[in-house]
C-alpha positions, 0 to 999 in steps of 0.5 A: 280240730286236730285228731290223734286216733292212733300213737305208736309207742315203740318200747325195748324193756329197758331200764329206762324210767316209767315216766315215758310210758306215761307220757304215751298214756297221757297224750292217749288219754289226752285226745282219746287215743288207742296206744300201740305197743310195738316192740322189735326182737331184734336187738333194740338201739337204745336211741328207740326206748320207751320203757316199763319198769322191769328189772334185768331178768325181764329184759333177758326173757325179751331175747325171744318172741315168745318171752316179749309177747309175754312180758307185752301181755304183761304190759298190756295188763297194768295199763289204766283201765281207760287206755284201749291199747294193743301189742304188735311183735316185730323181727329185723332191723328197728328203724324199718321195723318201727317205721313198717309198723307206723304204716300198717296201723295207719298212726297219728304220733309215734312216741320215742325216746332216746337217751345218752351221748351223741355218736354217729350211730347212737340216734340213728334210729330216732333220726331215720324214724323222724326223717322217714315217718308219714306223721308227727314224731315226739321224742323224749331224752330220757332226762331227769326232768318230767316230759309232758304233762298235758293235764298240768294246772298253770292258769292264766289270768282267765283262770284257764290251764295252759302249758307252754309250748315253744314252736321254731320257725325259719319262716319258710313254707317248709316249716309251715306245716309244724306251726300250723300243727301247733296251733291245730294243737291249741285248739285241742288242748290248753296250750300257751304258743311260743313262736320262735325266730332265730337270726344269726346276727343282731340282739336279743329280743322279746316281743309280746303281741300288739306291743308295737315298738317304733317302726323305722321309715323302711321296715324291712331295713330291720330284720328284727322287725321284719321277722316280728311281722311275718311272725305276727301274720302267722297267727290266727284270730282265735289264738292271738291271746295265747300266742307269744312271739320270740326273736333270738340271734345265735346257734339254732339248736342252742337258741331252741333249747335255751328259750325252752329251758327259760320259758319252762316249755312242756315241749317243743313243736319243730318242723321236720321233712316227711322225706329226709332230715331237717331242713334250712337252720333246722339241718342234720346237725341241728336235730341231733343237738336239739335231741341232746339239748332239750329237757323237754319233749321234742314234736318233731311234724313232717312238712307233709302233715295235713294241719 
């Protein structure tokens, strides 16, 4: 079964709302985690904030190293009694800063947010930290939508609470390594699956597990149908009940985000390659929009995490 022993939650004191931080104590909680709270002196992009609800006189004492340690101290001091956490003080540039801090205490999940207008430069730092992490990133836009709740109550019909999530595929190996961790994920957690396939041409359509809809004599001849097999080979005996298959034709990052918003997913789990941007239809370009697209968290998972 899947384990998180450490999440690291870069945090620059910003206005942003309180609800991020939450998100971090509740994956903590959620799988009985030690949160880490990392923050950079040097000054911070917003595309790397997670946020206290401190008002502008704090932040102007977070200019030094003694006035962030302090107000972390602070920090450390509200937190639930049931969450084990700690602080760690940086000083350089924030992408290197966040990604040497991830490899020193070894974490599972690093958790960002990022917030306002795509530029060349406004998510460069949640962009290098996805590219370049040795785990799993999840990030959160900052919208006004809740992000995460793993201890939300949607039941199915067994009586069991479930939270959707929606998991892309390209039905390459490198992104074998995202569904895998989904599922891994399911076992841990109540989770509804949501396998996504986008084609670039063709209809739209929806399909449920063991409906079978008529079969051409050459199966292959239909790429709907094709993709629906594959889909269906991914899934795992255990977790055929609450697992979905979704087929869509259009832009990658539209198609993500717009099925999430549709399905009210809690999050997304994508693919992303421990050594450079996405790959396949999950490109550079696909990323970046998929961050300003979607409402809800995005887990972005390195080809190289083990399930």
């Amino acid at each position: 079964m899947l384990q998180i022993h450490k999440v690291l939650c870069p945090i620059d004191f910003s206005d942003l709302n309180i609800r991020e931080l939450e998100l971090a104590v509740d994956v903590c909680r959620s799988f009985n985690a030690r949160l880490i709270l990392h923050h950079n002196v040097h000054v911070s992009p917003l595309g790397a904030s997670t946020s206290w609800m401190w008002q502008q006189e704090h932040r102007e004492k977070a200019d030094d190293e003694d006035g962030a340690a302090g107000l972390l101290r602070d920090i450390l001091a509200e937190l639930p009694l049931d969450i084990d956490a700690e602080a760690r003080l940086s000083n350089g540039l924030a992408a290197p800063s966040i990604l040497q801090v991830e490899e020193q205490t070894q974490a599972d999940l690093v958790i960002l947010a990022t917030r306002g207008a795509s530029t060349d430069d406004h998510n460069s730092v949640t962009e290098k930290v996805i590219a370049h992490a040795h785990c799993p990133v999840l990030v959160w836009r900052g919208t006004e939508r809740e992000p995460l709740r793993l201890a939300r109550e949607q039941r199915d019909d067994a009586g069991d609470r479930l939270l959707d999530v929606l998991v892309p595929t390209d039905l390459t190996p490198s992104s074998q390594a995202a569904v895998a961790y989904s599922f891994d994920l399911a076992r841990a957690l109540p989770l509804r699956l949501h396998l996504l396939h986008v084609l670039t041409a063709g209809r739209s359509v929806w399909v449920l597990p063991g409906v079978s809809p008529s079969m051409p004599a050459d199966p292959d001849a239909d790429p709907f149908l094709s993709a629906r097999r594959d889909l269906e080979a991914l899934i795992p005996d255990d977790l055929r009940d609450r697992t979905r298959l979704h087929l869509d034709t259009g832009d990658p990052a539209e198609q993500i985000a717009e099925t999430a918003r549709r399905l009210d997913v809690s999050c997304i789990v994508m693919g992303a390659h421990a050594r450079g941007l996405l790959r396949g239809p999950f490109t550079h370009d696909t990323s970046r929009d998929l961050l300003q697209r979607a409402e809800c968290p995005v887990w972005f998972v390195p080809e190289a995490t083990a399930a």
